[in-house]
C-alpha positions in Angstrom: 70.9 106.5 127.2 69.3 103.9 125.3 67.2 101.0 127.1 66.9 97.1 125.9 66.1 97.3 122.1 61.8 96.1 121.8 61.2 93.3 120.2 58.4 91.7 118.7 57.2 88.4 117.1 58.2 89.6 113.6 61.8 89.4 115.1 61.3 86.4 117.0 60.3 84.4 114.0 63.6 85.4 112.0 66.1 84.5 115.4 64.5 81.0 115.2 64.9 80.8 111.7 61.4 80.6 110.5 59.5 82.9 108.0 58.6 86.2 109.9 56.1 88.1 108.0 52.8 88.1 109.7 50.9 85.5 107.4 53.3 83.4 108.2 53.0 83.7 112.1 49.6 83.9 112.3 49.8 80.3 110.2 52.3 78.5 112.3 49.8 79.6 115.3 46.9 78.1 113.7 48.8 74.9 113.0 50.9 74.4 116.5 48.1 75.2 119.0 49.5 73.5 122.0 47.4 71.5 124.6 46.7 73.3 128.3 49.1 71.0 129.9 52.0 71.4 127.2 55.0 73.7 127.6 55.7 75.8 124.9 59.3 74.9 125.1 58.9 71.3 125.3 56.4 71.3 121.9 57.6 68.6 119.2 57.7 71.2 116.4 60.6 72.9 117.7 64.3 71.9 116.8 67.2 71.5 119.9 68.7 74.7 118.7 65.1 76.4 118.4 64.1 75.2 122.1 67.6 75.9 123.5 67.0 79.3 122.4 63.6 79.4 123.9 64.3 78.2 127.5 67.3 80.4 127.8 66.1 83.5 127.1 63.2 82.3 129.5 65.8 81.6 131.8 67.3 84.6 132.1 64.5 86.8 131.7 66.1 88.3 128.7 65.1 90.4 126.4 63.0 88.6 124.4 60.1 87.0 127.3 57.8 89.2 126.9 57.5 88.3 123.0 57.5 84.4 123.9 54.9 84.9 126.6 53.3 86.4 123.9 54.3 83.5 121.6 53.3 80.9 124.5 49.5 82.5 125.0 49.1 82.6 121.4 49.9 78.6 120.4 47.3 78.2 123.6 44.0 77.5 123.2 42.0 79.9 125.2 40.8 78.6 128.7 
């Protein structure tokens, strides 16, 4: 039997309809860095449908939380 497919920030990028190779990722990171206090789902870059997205997979402990964690430590400066 097959578990929960594994996704990854490639894939991430793409469902939120931004460019998903990992140039591209690793630029968005460098130019969204989010302050200590800010939550990655309420950051100004994102659009309603991007953030929607977000919060509800976050919500439901989806699938993909473990590669917006990954997302949310990365736009994070380091402490």
């Amino acid at each position: 039997m097959l578990g929960e497919p594994e996704y990854n920030l490639n894939e991430l990028f793409a469902q939120l309809g931004l460019e998903s190779s990992d140039e591209a990722i690793d630029k968005f990171i460098d130019e969204h860095k989010l302050s200590k206090e800010e939550s990655l789902t309420d950051a100004s870059f994102w659009t309603d449908s991007q953030r929607a997205f977000l919060k509800e997979e976050w919500k439901l402990d989806a699938a993909w939380v473990e590669v917006i964690d990954e997302l949310n430590v990365r736009l994070h400066p380091s402490a």
